[in-house]
VOVOTI-401880 format. One record per residue (C-alpha): residue number from 1; x, y, z. Coordinates in pm, whole numbers, plus 50000, padded with zeros to 5 digits. Layout:
residues N
<atom><n>NUM</n><px>X</px><py>Y</py><pz>Z</pz></atom>
...
This chain:
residues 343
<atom><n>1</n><px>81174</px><py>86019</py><pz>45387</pz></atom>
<atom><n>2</n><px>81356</px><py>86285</py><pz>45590</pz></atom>
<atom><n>3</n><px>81249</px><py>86364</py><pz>45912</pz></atom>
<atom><n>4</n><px>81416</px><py>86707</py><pz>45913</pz></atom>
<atom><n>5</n><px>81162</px><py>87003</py><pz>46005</pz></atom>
<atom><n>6</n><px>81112</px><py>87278</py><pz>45713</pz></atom>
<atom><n>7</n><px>81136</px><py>87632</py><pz>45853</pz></atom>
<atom><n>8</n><px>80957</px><py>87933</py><pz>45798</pz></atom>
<atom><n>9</n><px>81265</px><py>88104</py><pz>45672</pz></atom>
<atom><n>10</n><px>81281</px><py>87851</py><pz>45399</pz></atom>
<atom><n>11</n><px>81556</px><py>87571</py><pz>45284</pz></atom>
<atom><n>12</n><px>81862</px><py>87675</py><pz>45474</pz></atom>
<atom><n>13</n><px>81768</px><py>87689</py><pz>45802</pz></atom>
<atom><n>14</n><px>81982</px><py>87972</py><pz>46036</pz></atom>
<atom><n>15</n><px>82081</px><py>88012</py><pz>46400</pz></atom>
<atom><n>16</n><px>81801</px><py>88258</py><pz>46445</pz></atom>
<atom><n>17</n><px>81577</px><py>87953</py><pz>46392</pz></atom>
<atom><n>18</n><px>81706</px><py>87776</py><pz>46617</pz></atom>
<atom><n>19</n><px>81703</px><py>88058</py><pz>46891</pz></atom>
<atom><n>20</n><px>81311</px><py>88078</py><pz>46824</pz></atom>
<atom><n>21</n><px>81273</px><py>87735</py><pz>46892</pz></atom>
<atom><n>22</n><px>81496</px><py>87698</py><pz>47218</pz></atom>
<atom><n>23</n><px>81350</px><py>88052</py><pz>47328</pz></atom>
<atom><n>24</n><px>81739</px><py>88180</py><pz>47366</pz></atom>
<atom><n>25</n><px>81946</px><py>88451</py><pz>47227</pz></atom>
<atom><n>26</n><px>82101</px><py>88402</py><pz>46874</pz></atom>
<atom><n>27</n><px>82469</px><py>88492</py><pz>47072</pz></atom>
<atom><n>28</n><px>82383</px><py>88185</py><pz>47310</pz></atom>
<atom><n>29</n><px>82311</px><py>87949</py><pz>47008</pz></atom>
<atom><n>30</n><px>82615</px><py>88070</py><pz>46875</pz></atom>
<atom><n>31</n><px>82829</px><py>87942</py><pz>47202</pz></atom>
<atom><n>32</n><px>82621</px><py>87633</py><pz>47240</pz></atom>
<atom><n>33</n><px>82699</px><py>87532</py><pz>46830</pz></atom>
<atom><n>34</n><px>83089</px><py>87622</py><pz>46893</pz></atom>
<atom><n>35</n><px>83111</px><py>87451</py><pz>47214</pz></atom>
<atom><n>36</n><px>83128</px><py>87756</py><pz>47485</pz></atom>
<atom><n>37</n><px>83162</px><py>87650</py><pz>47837</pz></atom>
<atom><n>38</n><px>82948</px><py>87992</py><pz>47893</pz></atom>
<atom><n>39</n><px>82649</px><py>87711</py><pz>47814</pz></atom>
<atom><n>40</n><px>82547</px><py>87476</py><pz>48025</pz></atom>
<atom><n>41</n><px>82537</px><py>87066</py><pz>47854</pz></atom>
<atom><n>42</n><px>82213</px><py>87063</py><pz>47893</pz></atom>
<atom><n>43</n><px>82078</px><py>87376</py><pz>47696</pz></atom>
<atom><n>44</n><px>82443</px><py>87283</py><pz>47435</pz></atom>
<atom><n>45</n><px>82246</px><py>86931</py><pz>47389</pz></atom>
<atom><n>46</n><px>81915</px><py>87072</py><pz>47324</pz></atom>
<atom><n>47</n><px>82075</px><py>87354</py><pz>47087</pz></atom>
<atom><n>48</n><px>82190</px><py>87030</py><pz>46885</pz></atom>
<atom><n>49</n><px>81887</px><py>86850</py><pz>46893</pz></atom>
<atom><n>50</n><px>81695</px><py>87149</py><pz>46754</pz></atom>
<atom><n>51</n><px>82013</px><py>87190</py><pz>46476</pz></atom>
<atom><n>52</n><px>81984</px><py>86833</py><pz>46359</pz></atom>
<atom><n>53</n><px>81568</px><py>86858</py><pz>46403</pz></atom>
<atom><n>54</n><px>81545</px><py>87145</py><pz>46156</pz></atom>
<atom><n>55</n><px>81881</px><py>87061</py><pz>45911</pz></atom>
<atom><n>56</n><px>82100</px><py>87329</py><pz>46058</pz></atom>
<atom><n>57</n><px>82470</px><py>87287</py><pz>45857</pz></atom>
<atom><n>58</n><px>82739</px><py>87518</py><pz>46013</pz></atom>
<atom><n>59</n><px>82969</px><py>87669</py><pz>45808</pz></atom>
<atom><n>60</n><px>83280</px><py>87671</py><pz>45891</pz></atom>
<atom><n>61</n><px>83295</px><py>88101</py><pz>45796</pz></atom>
<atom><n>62</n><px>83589</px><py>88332</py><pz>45990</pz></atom>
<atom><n>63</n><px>83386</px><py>88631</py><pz>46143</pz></atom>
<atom><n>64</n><px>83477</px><py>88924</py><pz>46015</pz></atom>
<atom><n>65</n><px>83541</px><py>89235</py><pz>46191</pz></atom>
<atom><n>66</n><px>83288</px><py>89463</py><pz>45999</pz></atom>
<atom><n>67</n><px>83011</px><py>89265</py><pz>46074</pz></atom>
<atom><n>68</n><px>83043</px><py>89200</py><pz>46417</pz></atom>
<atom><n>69</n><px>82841</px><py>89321</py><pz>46674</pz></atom>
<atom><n>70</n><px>82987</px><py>89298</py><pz>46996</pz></atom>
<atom><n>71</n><px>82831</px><py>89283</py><pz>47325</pz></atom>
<atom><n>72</n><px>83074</px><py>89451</py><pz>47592</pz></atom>
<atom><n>73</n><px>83023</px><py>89508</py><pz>47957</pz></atom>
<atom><n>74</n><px>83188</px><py>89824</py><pz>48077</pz></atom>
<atom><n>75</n><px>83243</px><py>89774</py><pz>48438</pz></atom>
<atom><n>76</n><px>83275</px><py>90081</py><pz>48646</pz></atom>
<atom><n>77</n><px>83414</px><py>90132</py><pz>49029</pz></atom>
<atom><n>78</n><px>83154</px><py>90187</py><pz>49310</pz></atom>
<atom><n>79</n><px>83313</px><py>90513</py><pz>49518</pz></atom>
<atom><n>80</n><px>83123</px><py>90601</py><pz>49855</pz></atom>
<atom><n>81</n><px>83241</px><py>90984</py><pz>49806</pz></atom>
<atom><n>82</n><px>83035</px><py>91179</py><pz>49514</pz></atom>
<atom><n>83</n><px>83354</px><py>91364</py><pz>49462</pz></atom>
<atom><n>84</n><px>83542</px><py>91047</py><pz>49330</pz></atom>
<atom><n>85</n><px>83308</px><py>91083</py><pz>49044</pz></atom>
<atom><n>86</n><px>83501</px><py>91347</py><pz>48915</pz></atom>
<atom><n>87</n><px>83807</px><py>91146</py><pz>48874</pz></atom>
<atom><n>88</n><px>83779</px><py>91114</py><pz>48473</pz></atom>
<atom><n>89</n><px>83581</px><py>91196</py><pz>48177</pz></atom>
<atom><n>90</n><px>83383</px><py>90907</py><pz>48142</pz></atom>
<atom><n>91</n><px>83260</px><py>91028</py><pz>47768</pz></atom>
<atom><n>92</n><px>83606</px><py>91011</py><pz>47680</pz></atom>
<atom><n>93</n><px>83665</px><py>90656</py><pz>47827</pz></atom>
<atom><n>94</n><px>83398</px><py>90536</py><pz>47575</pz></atom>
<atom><n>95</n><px>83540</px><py>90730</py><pz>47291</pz></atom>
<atom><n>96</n><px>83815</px><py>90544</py><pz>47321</pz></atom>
<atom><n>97</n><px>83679</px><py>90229</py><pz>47352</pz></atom>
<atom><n>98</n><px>83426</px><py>90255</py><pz>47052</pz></atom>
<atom><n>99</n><px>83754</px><py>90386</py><pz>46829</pz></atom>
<atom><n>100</n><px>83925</px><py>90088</py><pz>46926</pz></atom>
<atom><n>101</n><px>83725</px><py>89879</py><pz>46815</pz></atom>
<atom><n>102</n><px>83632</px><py>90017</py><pz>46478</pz></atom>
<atom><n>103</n><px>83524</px><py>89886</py><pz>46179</pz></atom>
<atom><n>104</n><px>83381</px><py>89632</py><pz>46490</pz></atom>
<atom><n>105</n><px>82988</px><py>89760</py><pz>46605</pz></atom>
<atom><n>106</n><px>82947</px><py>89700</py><pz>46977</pz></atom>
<atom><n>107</n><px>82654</px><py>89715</py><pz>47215</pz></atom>
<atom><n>108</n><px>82844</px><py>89866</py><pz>47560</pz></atom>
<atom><n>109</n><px>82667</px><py>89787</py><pz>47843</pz></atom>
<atom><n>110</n><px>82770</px><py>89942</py><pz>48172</pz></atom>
<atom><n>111</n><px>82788</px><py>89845</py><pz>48541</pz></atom>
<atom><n>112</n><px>82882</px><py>89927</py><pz>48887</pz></atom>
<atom><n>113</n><px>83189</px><py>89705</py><pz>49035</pz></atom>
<atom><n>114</n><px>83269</px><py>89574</py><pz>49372</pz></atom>
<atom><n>115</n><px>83362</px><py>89257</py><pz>49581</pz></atom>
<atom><n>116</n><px>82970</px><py>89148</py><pz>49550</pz></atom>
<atom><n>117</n><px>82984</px><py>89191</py><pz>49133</pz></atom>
<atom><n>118</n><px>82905</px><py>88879</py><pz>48951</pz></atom>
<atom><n>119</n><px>82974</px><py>88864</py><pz>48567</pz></atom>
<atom><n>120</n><px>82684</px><py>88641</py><pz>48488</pz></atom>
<atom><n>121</n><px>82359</px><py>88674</py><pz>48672</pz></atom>
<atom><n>122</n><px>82117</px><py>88538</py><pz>48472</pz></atom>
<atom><n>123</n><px>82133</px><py>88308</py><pz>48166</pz></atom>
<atom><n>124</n><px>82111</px><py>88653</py><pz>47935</pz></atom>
<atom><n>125</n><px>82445</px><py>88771</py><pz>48065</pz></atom>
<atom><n>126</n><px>82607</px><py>88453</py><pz>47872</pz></atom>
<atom><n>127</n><px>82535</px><py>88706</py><pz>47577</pz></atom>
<atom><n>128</n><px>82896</px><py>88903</py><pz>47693</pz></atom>
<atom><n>129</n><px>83176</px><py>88925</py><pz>47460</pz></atom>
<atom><n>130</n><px>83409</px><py>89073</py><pz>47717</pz></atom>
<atom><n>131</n><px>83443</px><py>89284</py><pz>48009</pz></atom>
<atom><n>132</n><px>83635</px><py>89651</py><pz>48055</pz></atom>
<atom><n>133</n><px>83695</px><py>89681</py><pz>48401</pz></atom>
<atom><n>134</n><px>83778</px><py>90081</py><pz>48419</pz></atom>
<atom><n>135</n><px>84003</px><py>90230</py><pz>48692</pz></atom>
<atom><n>136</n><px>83946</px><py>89954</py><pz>48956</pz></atom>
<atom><n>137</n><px>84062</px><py>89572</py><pz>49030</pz></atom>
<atom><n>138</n><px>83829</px><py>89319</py><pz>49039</pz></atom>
<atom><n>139</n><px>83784</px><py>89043</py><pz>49307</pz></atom>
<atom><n>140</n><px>83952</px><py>88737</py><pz>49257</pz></atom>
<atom><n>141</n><px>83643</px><py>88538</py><pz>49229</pz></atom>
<atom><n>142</n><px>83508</px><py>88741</py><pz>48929</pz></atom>
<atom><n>143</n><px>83806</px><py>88716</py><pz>48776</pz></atom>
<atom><n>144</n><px>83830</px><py>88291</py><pz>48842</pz></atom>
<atom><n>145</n><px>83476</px><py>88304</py><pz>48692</pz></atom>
<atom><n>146</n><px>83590</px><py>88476</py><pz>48386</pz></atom>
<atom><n>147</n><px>83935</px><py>88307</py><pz>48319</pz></atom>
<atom><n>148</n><px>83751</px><py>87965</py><pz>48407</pz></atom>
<atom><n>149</n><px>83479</px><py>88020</py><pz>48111</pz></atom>
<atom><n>150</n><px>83731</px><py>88158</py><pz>47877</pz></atom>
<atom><n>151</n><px>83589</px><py>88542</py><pz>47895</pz></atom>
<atom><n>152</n><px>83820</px><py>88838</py><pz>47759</pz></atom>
<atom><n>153</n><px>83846</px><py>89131</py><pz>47974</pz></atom>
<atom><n>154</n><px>84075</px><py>89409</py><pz>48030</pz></atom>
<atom><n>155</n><px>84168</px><py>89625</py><pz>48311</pz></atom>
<atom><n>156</n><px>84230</px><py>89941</py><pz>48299</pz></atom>
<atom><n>157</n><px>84482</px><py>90164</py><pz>48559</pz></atom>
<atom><n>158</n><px>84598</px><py>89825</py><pz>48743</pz></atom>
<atom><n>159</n><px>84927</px><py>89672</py><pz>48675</pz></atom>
<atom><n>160</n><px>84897</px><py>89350</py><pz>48887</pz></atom>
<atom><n>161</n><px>85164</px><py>89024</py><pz>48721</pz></atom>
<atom><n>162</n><px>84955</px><py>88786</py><pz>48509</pz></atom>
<atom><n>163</n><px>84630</px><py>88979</py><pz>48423</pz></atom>
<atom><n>164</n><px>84527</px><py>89171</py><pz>48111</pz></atom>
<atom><n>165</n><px>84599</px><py>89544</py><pz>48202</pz></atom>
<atom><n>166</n><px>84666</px><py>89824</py><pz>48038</pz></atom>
<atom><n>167</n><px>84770</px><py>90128</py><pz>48257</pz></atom>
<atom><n>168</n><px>84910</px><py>90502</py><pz>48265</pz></atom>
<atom><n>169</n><px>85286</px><py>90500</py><pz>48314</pz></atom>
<atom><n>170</n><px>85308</px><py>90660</py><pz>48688</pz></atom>
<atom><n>171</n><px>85637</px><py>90653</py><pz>48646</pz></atom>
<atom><n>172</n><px>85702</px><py>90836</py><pz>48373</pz></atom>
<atom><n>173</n><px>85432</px><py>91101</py><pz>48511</pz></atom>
<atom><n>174</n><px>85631</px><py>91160</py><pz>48851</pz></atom>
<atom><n>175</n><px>85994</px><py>91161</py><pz>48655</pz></atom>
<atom><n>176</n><px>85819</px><py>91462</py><pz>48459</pz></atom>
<atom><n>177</n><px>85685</px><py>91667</py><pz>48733</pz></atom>
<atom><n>178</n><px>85995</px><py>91628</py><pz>48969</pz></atom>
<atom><n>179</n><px>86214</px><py>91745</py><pz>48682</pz></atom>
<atom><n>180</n><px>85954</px><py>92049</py><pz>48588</pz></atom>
<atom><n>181</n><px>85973</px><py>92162</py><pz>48987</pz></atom>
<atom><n>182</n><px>86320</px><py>92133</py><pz>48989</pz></atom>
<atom><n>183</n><px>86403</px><py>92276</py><pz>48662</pz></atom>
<atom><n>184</n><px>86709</px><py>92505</py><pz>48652</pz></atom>
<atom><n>185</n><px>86821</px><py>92383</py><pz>48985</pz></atom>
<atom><n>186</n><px>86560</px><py>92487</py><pz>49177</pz></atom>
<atom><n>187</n><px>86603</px><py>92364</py><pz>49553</pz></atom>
<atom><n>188</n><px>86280</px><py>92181</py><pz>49700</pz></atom>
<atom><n>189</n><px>86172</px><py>91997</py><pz>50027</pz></atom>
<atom><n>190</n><px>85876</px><py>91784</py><pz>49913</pz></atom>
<atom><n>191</n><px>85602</px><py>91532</py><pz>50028</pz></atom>
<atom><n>192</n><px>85300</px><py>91377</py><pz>49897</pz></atom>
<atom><n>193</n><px>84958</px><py>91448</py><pz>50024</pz></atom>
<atom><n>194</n><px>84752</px><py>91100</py><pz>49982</pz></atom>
<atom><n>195</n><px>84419</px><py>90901</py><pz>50101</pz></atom>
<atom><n>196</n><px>84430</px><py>90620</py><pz>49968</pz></atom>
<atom><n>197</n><px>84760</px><py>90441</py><pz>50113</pz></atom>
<atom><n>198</n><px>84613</px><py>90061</py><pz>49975</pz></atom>
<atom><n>199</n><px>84560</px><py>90148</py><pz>49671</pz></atom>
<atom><n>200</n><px>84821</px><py>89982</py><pz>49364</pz></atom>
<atom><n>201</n><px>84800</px><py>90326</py><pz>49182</pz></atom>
<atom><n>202</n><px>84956</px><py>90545</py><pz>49550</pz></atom>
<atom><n>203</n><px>85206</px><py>90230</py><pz>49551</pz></atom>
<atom><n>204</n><px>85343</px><py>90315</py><pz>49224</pz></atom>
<atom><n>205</n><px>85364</px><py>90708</py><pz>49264</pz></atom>
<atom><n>206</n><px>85504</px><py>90699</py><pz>49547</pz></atom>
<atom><n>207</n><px>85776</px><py>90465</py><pz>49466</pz></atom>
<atom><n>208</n><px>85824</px><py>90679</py><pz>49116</pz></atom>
<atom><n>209</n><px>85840</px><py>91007</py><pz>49323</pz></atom>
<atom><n>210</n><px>86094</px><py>90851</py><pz>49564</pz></atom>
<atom><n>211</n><px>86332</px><py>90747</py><pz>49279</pz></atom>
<atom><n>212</n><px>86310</px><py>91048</py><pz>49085</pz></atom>
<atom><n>213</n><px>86413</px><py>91270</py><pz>49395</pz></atom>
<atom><n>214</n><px>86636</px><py>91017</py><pz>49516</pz></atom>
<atom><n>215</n><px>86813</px><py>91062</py><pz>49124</pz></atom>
<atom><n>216</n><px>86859</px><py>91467</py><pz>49185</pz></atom>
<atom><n>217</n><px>86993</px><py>91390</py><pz>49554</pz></atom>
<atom><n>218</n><px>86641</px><py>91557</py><pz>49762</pz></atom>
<atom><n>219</n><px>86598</px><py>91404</py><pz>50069</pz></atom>
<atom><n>220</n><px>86208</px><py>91227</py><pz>50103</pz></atom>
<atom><n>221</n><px>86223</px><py>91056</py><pz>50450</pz></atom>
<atom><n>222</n><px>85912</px><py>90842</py><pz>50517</pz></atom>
<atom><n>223</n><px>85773</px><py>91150</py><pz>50698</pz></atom>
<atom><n>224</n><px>85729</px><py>91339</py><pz>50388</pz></atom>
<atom><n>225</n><px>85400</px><py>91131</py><pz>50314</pz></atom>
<atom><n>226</n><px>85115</px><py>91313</py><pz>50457</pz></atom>
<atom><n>227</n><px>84762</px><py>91093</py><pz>50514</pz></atom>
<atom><n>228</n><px>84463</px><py>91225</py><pz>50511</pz></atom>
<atom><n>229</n><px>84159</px><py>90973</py><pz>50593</pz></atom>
<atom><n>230</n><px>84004</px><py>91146</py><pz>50294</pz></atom>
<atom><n>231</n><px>83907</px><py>91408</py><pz>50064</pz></atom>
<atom><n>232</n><px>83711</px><py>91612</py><pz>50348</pz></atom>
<atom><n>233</n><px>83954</px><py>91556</py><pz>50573</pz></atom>
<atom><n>234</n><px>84184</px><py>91811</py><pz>50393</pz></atom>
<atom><n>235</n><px>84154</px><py>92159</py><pz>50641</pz></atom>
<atom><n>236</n><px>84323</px><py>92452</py><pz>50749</pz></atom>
<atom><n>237</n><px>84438</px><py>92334</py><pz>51008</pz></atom>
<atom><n>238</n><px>84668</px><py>92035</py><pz>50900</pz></atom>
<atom><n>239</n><px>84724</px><py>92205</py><pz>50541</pz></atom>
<atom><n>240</n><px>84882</px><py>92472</py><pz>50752</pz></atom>
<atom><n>241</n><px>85150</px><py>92291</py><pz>50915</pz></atom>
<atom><n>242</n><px>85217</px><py>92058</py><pz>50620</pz></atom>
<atom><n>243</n><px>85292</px><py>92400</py><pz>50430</pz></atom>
<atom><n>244</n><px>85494</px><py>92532</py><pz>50686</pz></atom>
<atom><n>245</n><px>85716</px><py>92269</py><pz>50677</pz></atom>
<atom><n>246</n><px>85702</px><py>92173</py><pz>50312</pz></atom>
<atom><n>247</n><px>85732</px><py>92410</py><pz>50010</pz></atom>
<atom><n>248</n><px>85621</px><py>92166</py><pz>49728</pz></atom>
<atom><n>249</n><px>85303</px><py>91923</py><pz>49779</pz></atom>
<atom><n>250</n><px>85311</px><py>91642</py><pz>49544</pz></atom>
<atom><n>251</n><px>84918</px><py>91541</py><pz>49524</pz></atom>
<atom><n>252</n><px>84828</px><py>91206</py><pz>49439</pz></atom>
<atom><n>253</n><px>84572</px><py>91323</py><pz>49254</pz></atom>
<atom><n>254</n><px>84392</px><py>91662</py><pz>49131</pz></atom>
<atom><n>255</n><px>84097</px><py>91587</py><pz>49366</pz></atom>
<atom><n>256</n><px>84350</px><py>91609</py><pz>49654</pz></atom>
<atom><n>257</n><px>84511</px><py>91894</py><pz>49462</pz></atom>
<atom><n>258</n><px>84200</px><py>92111</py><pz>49415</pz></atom>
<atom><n>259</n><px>84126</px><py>92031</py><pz>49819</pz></atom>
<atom><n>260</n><px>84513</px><py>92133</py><pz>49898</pz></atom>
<atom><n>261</n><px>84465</px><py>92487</py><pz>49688</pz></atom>
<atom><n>262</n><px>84113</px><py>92577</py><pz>49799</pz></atom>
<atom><n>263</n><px>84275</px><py>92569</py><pz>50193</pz></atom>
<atom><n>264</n><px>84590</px><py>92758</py><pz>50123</pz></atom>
<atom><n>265</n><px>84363</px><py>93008</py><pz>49990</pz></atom>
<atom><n>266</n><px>84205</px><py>93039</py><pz>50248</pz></atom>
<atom><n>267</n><px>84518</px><py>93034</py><pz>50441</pz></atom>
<atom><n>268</n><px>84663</px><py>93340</py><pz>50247</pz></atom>
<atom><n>269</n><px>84943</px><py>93089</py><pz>50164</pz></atom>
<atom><n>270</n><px>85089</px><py>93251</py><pz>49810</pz></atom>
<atom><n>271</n><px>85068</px><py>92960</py><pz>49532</pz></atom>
<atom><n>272</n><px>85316</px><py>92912</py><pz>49405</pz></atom>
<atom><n>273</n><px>85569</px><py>93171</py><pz>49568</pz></atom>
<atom><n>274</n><px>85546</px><py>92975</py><pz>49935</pz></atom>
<atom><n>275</n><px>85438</px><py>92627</py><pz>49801</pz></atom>
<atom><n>276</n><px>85400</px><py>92484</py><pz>49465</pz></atom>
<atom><n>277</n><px>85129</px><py>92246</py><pz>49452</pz></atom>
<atom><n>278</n><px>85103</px><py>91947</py><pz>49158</pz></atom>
<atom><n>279</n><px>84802</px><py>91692</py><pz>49107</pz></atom>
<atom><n>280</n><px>84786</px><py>91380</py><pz>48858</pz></atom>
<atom><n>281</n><px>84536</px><py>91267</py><pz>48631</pz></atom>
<atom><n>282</n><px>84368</px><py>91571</py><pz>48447</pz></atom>
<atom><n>283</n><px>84062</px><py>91528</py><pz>48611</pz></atom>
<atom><n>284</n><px>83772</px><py>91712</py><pz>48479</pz></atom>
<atom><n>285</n><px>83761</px><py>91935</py><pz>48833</pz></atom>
<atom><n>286</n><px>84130</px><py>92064</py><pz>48746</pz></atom>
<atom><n>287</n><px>84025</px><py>92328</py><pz>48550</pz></atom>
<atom><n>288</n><px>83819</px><py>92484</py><pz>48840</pz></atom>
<atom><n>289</n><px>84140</px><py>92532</py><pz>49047</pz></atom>
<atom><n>290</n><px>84259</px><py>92882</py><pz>49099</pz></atom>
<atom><n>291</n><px>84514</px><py>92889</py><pz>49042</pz></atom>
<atom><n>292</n><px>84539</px><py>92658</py><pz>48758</pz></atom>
<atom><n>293</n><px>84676</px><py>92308</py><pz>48875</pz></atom>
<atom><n>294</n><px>84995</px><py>92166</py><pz>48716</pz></atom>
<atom><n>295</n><px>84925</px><py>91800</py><pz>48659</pz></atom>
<atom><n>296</n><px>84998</px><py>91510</py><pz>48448</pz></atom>
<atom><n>297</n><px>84745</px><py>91367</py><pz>48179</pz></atom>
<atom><n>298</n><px>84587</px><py>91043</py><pz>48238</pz></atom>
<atom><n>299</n><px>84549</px><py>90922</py><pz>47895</pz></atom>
<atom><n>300</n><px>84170</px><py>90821</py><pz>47924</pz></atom>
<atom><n>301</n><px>84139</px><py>90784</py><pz>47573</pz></atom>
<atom><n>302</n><px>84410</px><py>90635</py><pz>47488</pz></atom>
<atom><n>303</n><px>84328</px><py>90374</py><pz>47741</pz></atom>
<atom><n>304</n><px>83980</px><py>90300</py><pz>47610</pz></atom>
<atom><n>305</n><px>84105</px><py>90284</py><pz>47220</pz></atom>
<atom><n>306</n><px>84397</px><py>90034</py><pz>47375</pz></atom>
<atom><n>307</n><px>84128</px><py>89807</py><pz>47542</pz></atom>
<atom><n>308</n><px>83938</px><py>89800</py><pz>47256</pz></atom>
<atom><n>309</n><px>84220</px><py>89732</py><pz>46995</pz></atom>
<atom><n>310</n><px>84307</px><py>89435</py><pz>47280</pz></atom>
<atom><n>311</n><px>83986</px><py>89332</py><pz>47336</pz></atom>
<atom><n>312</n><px>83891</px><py>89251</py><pz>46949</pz></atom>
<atom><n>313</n><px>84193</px><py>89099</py><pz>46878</pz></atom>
<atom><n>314</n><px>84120</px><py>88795</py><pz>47177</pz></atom>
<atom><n>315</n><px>83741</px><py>88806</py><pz>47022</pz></atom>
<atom><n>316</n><px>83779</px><py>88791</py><pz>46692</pz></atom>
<atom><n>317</n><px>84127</px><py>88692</py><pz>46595</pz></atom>
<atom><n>318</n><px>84196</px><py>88433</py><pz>46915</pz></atom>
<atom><n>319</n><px>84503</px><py>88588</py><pz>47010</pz></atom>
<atom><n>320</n><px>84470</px><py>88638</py><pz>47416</pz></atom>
<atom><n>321</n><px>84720</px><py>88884</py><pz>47593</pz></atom>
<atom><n>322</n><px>84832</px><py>88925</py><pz>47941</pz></atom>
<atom><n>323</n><px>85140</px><py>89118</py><pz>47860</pz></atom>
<atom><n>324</n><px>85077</px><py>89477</py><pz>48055</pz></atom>
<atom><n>325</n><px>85065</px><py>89771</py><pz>47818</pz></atom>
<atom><n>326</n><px>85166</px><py>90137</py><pz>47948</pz></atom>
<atom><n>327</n><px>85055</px><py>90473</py><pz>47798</pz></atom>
<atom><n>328</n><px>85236</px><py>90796</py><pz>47905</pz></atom>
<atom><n>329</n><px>85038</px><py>91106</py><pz>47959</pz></atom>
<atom><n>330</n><px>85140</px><py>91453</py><pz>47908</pz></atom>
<atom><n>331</n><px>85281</px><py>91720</py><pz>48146</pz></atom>
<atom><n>332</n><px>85028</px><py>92009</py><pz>48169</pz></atom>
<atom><n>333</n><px>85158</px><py>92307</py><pz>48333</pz></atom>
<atom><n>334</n><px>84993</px><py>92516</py><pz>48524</pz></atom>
<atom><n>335</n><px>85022</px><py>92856</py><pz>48754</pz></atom>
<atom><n>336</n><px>85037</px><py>92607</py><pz>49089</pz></atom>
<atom><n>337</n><px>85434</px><py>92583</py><pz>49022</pz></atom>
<atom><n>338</n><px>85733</px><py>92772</py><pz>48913</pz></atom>
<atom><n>339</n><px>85716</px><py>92884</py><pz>48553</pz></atom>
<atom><n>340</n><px>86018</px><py>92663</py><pz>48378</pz></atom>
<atom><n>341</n><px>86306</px><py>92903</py><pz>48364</pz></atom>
<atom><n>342</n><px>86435</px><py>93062</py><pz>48020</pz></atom>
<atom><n>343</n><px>86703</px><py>92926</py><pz>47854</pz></atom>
């Protein structure tokens, strides 16, 4: 006589069952039958025992994309300054990420990031699919956690050797704004206004703004980049002699760009007849600026609908990816420099 349990759901018993029984998520019965190291032995042992208990038989079915339901963790960075907040649509960051993922449903959870963050709190938080860390690095231990349990993630706007990322081309954003102030041979003396000097993303501009005026012969001596501690730090004062000695501010970013235009203004500094000014990113504040800030795009979307396309491909399919991905943005033009000369 078998000693296998009937279930209420009748003959063929399902991993829902056995959640019920071991009082655990279907997703974590899932890992524990397909051998997850997101599981601990123990709770993988009693997932079996309740299996053989009840006459569980796993098939051996490839999941398809249209009806999985994903359970993503959007990770977001923790900024001190309110202002930072204005960095990028977030609405459009999702967008993306959704589209990317389609015909796949997912359940987007989102967090705040830092050194303290940890990826799995409780038992629940086994119930991740993979993690979309937007617009910061995370800390070396999360990300030994994550590669040590096998956990996808992605992030977004870093470019460091060796880890998933998929990131705006910087380069490619500096090469077009150097060639837009310089179009028709128009002669500049340029620096960057920055706050962040640490930070991977100032790295790369910087080095991209150095090449691209080193290729058109401008002088950029190490003097030409101007730190401020930080967004508030931006006043009359020291705008005023960095304008009196520069004529075109390269901002590392439209929050440092609006900052830069707001005190020329009040400087009675002409924009763009005495300085051009030029931010990067698109930021939501750009189109506050008067006048309007020429920037480049960061390609928010695009970014998103990459991660996602990534992301379901290492979940679904099994094909992991370190190999770094870059997305151009677009030049926007504004009235903050030269108009581009008629041919």
């Amino acid at each position: 006589m078998s000693s296998k349990v009937k279930t209420p759901r009748g003959s063929q018993p399902t991993i829902y069952d056995i959640a019920e029984k071991a009082g655990i998520s279907s997703s974590s019965v899932s890992r524990a039958l397909n051998g997850s190291r997101l599981v601990s032995d123990d709770m993988r042992e009693k997932v079996q025992s309740i299996a053989n208990e009840i006459g569980f038989e796993k098939r051996n079915v490839r999941r398809h994309r249209e009806r999985a339901i994903l359970n993503i963790r959007l990770v977001l960075s923790r900024h001190d300054a309110p202002e930072r907040s204005l960095f990028f649509d977030l609405t459009r960051l999702i967008a993306g990420l959704r589209d990317g993922f389609t015909p796949t449903s997912i359940n987007l959870v989102c967090e705040i990031g830092g050194p303290d963050f940890i990826p799995f709190p409780h038992k629940k938080g086994g119930d991740t699919d993979a993690f979309v860390f937007a617009f910061h690095l995370p800390s070396a231990k999360t990300l030994a956690e994550l590669q040590e349990l096998g956990v996808p993630y992605i992030i977004l706007n870093r470019a460091t050797p060796g880890l998933s990322c998929i990131s705006a081309d910087h380069t490619g954003g500096m090469q077009d704004l150097v060639a837009h102030v310089t179009a028709g041979g128009r002669s500049i003396k340029p620096c960057l206004i920055a706050i962040e000097l640490e930070n991977e993303v100032f790295a790369e501009r910087l080095a991209s703004l150095k090449v691209a005026l080193h290729e058109r012969k401008i002088p950029f001596p190490d003097t030409s980049v101007i730190h401020f501690e930080s967004i508030a730090a931006i006043n009359r004062e020291r705008i005023q002699k960095v304008a009196a000695e520069f004529d075109t501010l390269f901002c590392i970013n439209d929050l440092v760009g609006c900052a830069t235009l707001m005190e020329l203004a009040l400087l009675g500094i002409s924009v763009p007849d005495q300085c051009q000014v030029t931010g990067f990113d698109d930021s939501p504040v750009r189109r506050l600026t008067r006048p309007l800030l020429t920037t480049v795009a960061m390609p928010v979307y695009d970014l998103g609908r990459s991660a996602g396309e990534r992301l379901v491909n290492q979940v679904i399919e099994g094909t992991p990816s370190t190999q770094l991905k870059r997305l151009r943005g677009s030049l926007l033009i504004g009235e903050s420099t030269h108009a581009a000369p008629v041919s």
